[in-house]
PDB file of N, H, CA, C and O in Angstrom:
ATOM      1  N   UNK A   1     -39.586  20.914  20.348  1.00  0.00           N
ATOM      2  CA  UNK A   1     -38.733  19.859  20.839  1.00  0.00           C
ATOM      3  C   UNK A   1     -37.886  19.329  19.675  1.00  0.00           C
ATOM      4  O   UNK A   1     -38.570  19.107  18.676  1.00  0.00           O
ATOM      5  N   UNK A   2     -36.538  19.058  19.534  1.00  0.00           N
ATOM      6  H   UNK A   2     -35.982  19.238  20.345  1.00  0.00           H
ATOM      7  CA  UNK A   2     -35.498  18.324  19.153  1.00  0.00           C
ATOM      8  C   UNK A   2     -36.137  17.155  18.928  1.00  0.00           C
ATOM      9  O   UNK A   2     -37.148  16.812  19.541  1.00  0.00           O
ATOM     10  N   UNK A   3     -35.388  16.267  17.736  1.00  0.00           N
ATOM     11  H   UNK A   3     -34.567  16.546  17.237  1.00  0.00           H
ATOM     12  CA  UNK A   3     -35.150  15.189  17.510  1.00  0.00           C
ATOM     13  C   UNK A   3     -34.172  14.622  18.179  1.00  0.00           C
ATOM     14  O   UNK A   3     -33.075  15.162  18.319  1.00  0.00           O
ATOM     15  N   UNK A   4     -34.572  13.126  18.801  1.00  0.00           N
ATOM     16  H   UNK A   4     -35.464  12.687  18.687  1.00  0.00           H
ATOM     17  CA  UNK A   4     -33.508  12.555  19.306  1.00  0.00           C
ATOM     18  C   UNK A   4     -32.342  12.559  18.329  1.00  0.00           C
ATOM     19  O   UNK A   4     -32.492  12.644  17.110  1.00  0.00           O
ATOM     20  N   UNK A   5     -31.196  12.464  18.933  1.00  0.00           N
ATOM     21  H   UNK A   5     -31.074  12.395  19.923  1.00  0.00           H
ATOM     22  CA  UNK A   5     -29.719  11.913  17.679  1.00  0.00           C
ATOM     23  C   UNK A   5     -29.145  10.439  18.351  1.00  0.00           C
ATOM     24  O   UNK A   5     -29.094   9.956  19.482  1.00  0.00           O
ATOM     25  N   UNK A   6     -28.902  10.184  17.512  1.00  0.00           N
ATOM     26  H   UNK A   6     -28.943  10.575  16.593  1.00  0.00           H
ATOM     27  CA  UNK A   6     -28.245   8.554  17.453  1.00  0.00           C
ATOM     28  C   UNK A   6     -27.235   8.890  17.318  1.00  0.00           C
ATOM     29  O   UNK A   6     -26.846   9.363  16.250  1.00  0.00           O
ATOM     30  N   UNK A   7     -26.299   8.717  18.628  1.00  0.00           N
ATOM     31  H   UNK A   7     -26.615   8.333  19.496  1.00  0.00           H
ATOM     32  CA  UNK A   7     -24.999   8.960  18.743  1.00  0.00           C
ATOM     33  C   UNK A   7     -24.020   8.073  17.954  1.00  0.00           C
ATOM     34  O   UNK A   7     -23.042   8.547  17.377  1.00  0.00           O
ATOM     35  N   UNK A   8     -24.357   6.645  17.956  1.00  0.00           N
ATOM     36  H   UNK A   8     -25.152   6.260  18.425  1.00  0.00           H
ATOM     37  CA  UNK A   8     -23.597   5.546  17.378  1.00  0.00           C
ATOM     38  C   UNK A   8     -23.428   5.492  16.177  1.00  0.00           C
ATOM     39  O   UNK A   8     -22.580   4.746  15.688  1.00  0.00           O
ATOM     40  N   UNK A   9     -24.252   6.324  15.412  1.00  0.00           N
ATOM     41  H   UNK A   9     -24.941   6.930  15.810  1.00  0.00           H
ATOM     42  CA  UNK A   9     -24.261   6.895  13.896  1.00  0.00           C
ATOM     43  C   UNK A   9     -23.074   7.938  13.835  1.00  0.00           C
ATOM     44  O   UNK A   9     -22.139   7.644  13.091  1.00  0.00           O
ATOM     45  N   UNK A  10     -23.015   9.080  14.513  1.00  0.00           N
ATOM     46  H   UNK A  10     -23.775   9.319  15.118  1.00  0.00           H
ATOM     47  CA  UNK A  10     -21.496   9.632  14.971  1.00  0.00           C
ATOM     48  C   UNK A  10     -20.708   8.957  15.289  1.00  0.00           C
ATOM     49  O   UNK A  10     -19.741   9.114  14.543  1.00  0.00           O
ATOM     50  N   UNK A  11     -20.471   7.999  16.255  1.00  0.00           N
ATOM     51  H   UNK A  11     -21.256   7.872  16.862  1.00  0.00           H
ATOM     52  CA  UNK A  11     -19.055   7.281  16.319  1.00  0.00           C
ATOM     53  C   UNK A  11     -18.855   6.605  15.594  1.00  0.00           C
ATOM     54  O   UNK A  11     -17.806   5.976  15.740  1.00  0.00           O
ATOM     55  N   UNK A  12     -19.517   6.368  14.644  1.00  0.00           N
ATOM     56  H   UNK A  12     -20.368   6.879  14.526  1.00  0.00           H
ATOM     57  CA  UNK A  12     -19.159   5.224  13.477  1.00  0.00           C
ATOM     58  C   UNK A  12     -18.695   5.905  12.478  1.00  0.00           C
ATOM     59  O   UNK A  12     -17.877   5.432  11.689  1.00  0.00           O
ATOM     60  N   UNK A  13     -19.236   7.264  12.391  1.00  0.00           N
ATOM     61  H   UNK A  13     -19.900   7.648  13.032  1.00  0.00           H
ATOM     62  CA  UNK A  13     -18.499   8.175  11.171  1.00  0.00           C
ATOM     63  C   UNK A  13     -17.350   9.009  11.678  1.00  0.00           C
ATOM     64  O   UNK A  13     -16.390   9.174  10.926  1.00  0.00           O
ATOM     65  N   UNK A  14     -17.352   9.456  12.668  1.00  0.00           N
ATOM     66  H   UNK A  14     -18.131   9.322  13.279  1.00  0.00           H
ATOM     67  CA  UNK A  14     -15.492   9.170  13.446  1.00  0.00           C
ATOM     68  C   UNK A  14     -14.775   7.684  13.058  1.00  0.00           C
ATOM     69  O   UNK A  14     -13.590   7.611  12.733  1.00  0.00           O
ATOM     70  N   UNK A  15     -15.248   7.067  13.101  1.00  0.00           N
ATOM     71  H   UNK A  15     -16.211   7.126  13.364  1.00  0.00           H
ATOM     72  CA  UNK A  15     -14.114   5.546  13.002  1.00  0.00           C
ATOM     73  C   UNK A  15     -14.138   5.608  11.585  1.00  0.00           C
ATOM     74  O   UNK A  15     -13.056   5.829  11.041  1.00  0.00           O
ATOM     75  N   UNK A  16     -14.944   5.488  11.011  1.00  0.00           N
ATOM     76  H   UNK A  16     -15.823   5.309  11.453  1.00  0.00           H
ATOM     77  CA  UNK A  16     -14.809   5.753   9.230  1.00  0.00           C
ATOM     78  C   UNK A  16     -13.699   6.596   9.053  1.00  0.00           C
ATOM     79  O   UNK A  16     -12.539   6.223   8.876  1.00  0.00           O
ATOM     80  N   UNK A  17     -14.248   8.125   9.126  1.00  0.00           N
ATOM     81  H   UNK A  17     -15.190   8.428   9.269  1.00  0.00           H
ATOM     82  CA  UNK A  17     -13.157   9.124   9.148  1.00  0.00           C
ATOM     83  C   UNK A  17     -11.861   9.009   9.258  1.00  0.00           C
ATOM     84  O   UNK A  17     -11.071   9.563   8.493  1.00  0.00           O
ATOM     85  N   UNK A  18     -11.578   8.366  10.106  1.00  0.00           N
ATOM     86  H   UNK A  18     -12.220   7.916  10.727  1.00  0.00           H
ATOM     87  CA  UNK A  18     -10.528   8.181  10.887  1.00  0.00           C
ATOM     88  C   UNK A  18      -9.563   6.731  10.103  1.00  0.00           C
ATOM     89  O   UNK A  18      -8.338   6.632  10.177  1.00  0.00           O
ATOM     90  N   UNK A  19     -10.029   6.221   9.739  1.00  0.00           N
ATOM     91  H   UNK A  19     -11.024   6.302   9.679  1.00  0.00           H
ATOM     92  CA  UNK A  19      -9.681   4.567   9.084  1.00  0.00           C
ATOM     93  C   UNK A  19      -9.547   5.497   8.041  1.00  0.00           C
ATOM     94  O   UNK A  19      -8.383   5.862   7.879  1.00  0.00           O
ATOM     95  N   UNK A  20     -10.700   6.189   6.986  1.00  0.00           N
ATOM     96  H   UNK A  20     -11.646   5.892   7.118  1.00  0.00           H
ATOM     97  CA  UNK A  20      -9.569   6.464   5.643  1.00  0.00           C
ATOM     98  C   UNK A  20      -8.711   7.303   5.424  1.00  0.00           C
ATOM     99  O   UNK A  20      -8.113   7.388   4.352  1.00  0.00           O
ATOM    100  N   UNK A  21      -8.466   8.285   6.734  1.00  0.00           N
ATOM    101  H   UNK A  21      -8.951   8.216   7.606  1.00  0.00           H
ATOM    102  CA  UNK A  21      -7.146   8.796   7.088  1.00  0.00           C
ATOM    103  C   UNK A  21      -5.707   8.185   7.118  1.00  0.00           C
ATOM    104  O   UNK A  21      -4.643   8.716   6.800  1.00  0.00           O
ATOM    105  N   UNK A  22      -5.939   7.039   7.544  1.00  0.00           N
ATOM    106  H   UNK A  22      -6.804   6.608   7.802  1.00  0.00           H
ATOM    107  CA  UNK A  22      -5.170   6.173   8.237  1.00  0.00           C
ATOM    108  C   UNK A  22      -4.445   5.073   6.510  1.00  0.00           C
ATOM    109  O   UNK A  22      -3.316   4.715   6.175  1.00  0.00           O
ATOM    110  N   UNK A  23      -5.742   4.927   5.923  1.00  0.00           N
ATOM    111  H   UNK A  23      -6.659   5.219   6.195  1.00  0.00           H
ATOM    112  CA  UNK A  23      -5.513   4.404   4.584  1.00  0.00           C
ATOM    113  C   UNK A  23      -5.091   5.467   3.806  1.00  0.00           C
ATOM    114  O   UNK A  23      -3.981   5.164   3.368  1.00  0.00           O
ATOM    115  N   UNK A  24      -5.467   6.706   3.366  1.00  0.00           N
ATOM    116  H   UNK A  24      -6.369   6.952   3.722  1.00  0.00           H
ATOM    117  CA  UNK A  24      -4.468   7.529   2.784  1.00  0.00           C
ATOM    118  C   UNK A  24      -3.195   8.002   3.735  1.00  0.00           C
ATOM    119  O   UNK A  24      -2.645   9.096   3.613  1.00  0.00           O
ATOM    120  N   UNK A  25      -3.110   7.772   3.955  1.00  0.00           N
ATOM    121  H   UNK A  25      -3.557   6.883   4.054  1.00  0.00           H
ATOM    122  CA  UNK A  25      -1.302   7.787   4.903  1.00  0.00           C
ATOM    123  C   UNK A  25      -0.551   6.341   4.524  1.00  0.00           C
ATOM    124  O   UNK A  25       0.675   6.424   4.442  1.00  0.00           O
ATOM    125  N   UNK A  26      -1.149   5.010   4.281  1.00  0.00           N
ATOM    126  H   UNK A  26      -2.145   4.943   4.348  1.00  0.00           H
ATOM    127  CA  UNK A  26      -0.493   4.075   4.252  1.00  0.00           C
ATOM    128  C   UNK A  26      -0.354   3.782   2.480  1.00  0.00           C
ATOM    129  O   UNK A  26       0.478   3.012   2.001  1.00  0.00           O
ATOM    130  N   UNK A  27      -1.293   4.525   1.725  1.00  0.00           N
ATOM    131  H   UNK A  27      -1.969   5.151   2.114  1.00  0.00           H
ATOM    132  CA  UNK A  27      -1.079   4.381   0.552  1.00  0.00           C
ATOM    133  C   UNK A  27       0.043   5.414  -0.018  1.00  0.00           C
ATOM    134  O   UNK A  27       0.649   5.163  -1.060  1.00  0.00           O
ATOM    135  N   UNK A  28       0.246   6.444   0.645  1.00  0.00           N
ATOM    136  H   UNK A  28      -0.246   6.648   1.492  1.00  0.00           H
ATOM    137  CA  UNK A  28       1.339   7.525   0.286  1.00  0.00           C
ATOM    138  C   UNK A  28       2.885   6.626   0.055  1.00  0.00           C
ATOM    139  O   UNK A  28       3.630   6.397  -0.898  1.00  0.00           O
ATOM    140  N   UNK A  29       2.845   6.258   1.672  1.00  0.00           N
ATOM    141  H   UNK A  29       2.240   6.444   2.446  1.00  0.00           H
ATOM    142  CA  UNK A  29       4.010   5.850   2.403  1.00  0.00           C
ATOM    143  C   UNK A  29       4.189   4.116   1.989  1.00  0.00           C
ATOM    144  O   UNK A  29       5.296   3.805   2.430  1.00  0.00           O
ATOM    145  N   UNK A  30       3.722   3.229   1.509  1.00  0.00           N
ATOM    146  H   UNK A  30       2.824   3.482   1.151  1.00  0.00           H
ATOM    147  CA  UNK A  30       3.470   2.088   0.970  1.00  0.00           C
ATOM    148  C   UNK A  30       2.842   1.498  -0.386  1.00  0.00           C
ATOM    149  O   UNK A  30       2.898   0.326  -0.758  1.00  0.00           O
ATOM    150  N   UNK A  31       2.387   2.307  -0.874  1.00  0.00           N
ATOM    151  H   UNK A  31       2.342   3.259  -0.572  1.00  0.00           H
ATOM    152  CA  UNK A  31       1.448   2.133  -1.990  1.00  0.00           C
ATOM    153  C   UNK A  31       2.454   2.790  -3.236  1.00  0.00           C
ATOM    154  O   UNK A  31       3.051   3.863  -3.318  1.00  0.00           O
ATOM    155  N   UNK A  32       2.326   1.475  -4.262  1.00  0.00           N
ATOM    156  H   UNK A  32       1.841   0.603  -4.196  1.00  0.00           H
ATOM    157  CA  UNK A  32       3.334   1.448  -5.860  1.00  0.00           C
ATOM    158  C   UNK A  32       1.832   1.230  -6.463  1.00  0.00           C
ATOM    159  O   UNK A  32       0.754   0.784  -6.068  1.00  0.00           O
ATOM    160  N   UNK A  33       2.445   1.865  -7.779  1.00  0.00           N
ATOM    161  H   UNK A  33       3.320   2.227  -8.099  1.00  0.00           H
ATOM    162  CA  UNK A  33       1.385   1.506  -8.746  1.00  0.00           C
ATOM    163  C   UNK A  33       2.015  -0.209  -9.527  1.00  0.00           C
ATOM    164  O   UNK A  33       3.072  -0.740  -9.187  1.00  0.00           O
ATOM    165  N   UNK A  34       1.005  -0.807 -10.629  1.00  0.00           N
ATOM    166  H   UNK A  34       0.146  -0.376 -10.906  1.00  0.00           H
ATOM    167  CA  UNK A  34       1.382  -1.682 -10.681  1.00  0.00           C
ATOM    168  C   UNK A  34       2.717  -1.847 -11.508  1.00  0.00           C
ATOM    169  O   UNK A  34       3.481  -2.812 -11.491  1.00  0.00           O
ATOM    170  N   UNK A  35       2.832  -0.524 -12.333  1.00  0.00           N
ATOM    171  H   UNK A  35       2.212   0.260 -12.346  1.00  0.00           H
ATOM    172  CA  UNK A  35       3.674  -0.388 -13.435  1.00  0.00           C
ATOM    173  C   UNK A  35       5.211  -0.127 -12.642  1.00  0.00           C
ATOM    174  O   UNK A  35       6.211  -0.509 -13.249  1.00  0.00           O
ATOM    175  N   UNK A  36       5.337   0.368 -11.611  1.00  0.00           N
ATOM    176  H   UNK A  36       4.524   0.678 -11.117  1.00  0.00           H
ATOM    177  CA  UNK A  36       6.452   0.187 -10.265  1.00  0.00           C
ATOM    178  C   UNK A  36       6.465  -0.963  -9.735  1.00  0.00           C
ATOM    179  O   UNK A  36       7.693  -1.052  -9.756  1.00  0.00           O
ATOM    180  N   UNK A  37       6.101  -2.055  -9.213  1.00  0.00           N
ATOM    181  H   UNK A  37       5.104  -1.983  -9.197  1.00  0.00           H
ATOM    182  CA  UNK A  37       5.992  -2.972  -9.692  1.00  0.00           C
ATOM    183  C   UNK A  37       6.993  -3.888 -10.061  1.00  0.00           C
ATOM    184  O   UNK A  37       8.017  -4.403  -9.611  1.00  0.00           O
ATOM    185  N   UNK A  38       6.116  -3.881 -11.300  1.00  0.00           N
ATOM    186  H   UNK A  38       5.285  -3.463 -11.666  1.00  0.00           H
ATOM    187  CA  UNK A  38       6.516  -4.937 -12.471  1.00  0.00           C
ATOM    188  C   UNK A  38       7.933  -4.345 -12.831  1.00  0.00           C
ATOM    189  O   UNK A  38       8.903  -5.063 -13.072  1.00  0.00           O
ATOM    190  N   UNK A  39       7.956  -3.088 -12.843  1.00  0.00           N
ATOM    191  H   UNK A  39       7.168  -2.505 -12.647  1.00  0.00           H
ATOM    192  CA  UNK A  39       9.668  -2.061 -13.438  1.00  0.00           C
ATOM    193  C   UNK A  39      10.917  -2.562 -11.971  1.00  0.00           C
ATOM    194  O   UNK A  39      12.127  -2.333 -11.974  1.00  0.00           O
ATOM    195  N   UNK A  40      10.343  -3.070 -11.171  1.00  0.00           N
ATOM    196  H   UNK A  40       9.360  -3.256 -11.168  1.00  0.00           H
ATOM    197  CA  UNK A  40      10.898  -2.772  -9.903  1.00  0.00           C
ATOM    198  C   UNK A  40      11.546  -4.983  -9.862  1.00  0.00           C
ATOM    199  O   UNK A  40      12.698  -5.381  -9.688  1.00  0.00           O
ATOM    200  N   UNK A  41      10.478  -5.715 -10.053  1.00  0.00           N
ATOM    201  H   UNK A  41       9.542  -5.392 -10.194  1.00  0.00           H
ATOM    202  CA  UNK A  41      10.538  -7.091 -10.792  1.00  0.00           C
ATOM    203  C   UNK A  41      11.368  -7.549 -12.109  1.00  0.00           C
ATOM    204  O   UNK A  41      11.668  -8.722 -12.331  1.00  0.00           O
ATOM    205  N   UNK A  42      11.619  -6.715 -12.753  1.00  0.00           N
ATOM    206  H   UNK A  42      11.375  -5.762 -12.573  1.00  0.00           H
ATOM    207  CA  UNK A  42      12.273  -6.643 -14.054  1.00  0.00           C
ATOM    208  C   UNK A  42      13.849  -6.229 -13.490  1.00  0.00           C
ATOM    209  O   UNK A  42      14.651  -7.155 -13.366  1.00  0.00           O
ATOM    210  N   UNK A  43      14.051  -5.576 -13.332  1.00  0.00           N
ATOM    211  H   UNK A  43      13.400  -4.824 -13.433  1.00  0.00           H
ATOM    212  CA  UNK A  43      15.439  -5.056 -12.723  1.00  0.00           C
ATOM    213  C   UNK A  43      15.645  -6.321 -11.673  1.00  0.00           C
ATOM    214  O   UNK A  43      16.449  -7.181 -12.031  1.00  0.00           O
ATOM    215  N   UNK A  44      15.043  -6.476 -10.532  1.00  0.00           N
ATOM    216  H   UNK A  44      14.389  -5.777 -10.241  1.00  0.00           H
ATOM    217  CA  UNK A  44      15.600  -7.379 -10.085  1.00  0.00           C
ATOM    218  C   UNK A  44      16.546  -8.939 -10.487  1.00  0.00           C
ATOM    219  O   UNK A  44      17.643  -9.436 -10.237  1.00  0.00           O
ATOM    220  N   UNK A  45      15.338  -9.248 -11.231  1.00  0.00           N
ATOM    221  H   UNK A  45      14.446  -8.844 -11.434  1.00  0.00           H
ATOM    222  CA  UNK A  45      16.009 -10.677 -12.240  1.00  0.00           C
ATOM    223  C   UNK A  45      16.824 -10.170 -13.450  1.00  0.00           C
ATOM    224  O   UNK A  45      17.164 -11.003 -14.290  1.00  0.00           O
ATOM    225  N   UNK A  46      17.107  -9.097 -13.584  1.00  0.00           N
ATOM    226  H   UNK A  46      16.831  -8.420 -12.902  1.00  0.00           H
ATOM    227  CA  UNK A  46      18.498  -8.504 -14.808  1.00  0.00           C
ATOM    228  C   UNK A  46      19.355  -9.022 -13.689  1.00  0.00           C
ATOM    229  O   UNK A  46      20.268  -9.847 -13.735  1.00  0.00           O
ATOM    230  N   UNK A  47      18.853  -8.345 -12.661  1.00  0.00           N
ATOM    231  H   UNK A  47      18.112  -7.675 -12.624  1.00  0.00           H
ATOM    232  CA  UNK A  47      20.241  -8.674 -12.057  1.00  0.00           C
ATOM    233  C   UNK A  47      20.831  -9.573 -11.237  1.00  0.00           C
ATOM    234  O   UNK A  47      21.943  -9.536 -10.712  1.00  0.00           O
ATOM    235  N   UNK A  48      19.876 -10.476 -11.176  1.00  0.00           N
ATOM    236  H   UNK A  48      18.972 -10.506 -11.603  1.00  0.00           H
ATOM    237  CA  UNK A  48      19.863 -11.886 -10.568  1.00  0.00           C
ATOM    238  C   UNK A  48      20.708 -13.076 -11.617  1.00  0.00           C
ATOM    239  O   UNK A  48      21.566 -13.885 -11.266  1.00  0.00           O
ATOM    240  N   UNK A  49      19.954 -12.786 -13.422  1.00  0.00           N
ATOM    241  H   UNK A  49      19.257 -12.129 -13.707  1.00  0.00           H
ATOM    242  CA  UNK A  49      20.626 -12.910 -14.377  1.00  0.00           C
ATOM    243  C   UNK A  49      22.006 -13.141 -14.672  1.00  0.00           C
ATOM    244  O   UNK A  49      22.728 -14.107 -14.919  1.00  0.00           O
ATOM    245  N   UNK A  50      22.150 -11.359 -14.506  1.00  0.00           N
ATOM    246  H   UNK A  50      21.563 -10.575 -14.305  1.00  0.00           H
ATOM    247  CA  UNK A  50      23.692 -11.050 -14.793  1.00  0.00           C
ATOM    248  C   UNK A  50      24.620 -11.650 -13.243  1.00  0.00           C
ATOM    249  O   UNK A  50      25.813 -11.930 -13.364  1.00  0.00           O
ATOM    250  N   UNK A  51      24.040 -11.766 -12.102  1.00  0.00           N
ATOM    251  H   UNK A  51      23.071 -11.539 -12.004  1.00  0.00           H
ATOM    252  CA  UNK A  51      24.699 -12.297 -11.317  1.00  0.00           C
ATOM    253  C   UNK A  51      24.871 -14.118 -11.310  1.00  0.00           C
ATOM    254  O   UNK A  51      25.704 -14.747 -10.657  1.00  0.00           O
ATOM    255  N   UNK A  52      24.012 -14.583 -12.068  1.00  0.00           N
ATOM    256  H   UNK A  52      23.336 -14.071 -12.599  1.00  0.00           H
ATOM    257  CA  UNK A  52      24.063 -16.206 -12.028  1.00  0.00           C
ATOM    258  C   UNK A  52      25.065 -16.554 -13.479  1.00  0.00           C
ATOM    259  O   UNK A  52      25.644 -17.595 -13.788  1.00  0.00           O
ATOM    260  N   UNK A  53      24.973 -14.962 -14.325  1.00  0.00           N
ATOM    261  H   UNK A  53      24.502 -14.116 -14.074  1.00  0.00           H
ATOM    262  CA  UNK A  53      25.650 -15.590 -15.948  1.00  0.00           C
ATOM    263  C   UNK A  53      27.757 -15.079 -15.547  1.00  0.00           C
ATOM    264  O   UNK A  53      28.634 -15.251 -16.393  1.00  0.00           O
ATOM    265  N   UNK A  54      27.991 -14.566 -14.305  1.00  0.00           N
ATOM    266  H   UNK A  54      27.279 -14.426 -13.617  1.00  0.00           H
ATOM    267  CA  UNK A  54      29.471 -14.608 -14.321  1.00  0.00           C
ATOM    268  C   UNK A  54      29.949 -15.343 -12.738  1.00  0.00           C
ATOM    269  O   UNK A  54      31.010 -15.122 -12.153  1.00  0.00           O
ATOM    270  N   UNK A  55      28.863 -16.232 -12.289  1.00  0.00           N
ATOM    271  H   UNK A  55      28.001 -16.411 -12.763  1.00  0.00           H
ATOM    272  CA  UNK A  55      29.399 -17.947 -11.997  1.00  0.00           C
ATOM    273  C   UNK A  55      30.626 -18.566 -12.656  1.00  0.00           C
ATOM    274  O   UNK A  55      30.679 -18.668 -13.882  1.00  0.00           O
ATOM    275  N   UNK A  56      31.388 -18.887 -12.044  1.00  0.00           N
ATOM    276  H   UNK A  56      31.345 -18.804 -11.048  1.00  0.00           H
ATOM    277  CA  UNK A  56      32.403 -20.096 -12.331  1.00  0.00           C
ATOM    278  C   UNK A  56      31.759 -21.266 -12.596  1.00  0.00           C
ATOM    279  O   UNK A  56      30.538 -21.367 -12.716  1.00  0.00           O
ATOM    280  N   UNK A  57      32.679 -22.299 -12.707  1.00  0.00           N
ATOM    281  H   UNK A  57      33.670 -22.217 -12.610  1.00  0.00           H
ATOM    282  CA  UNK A  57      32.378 -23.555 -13.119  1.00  0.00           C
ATOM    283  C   UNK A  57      32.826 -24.366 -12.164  1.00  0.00           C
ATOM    284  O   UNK A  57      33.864 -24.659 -12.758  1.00  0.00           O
ATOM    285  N   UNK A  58      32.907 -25.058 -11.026  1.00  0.00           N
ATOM    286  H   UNK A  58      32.065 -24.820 -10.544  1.00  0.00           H
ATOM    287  CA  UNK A  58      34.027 -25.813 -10.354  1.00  0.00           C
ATOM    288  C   UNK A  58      34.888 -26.679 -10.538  1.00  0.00           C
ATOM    289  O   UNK A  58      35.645 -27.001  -9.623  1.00  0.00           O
TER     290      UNK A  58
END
C-alpha cells in the first residue's frame, strides 16, 4: 500500500513556483540595480540645474 500524499503541499509548491516566475519576469522588465539608480538621479538634477541656471530675471 501507498502512502497517503498531501495534496496542499503540491498546490502550494505550484503557487510558489509560479510567484517566482512571476518575480523573475518583473525583475527583468522593472528591476535597476542601485548604481542605475543613483546614475539615472544624477543626470536628472544636471539637468534640472542647467535648466533653473538659464532662467531670466523678471
Amino acid at each position: 500500500m501507498t502512502t497517503p500524499v498531501n495534496l496542499n503541499r503540491f498546490r502550494k509548491a505550484a503557487a510558489r513556483a509560479g510567484a517566482k516566475a512571476t518575480a523573475a519576469e518583473n525583475r527583468v522588465a522593472f528591476g535597476r540595480t542601485k548604481g542605475e539608480k543613483a546614475l539615472a538621479e544624477t543626470v536628472r538634477q544636471k539637468a534640472a540645474r542647467g535648466l533653473d541656471g538659464s532662467k531670466r530675471e523678471p
